[in-house]
N, C-alpha and C positions, 0 to 999 in steps of 0.2 A: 504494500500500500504506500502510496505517496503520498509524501508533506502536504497538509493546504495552504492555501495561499489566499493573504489576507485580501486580493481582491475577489475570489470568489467566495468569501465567509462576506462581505459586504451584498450582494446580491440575495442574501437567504435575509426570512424574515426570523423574527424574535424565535418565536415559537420554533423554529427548523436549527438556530443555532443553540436555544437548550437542547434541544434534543441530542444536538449532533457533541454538544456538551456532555452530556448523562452516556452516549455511548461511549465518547473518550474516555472516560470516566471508569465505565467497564472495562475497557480493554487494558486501559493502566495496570486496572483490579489484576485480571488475568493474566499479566506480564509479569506483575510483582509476584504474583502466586508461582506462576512458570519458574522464576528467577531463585524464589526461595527453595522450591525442588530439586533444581536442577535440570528442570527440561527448558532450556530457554534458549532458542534458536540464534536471536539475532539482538543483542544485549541493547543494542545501539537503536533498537526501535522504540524503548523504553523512555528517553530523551526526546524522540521525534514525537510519540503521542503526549509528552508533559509539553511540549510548543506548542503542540496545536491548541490543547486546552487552552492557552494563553492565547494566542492567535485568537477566538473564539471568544475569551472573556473581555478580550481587549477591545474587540467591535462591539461586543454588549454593551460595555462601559463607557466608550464614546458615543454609542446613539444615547446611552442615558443621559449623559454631560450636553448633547445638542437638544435634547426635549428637555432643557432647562431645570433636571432635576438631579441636584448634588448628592443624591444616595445619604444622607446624614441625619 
């Protein structure tokens, strides 16, 4: 699977990038799991799904800060 990229997390609405949040999310889960067993393919994808969560929180957080709402 390939990195996303912040300008097509801009094109998704609210709703598609929680989602797409909660599955990162999972798969962290099951990487971390994989990692602590020892069945862990590709060490280096564990990094690539913690950006994108970021990637994804960081467009959340900007469309928040341009609807004039400081999360505070």
């Amino acid at each position: 699977m390939r990195a996303l990229k912040a300008s097509e997390l801009t094109e998704l609405s609210e709703e598609e990038l929680a989602g797409k949040a909660a599955d990162l999310k999972g798969e962290l889960f099951k990487l971390r799991f994989q990692a602590a067993t020892g069945q862990l393919d590709n060490p280096m994808r564990i990094r690539d799904v913690k950006r994108d969560i970021a990637r994804v929180k960081t467009v959340l957080r900007m469309r928040e800060l341009a609807a004039g709402g400081d999360g505070r």
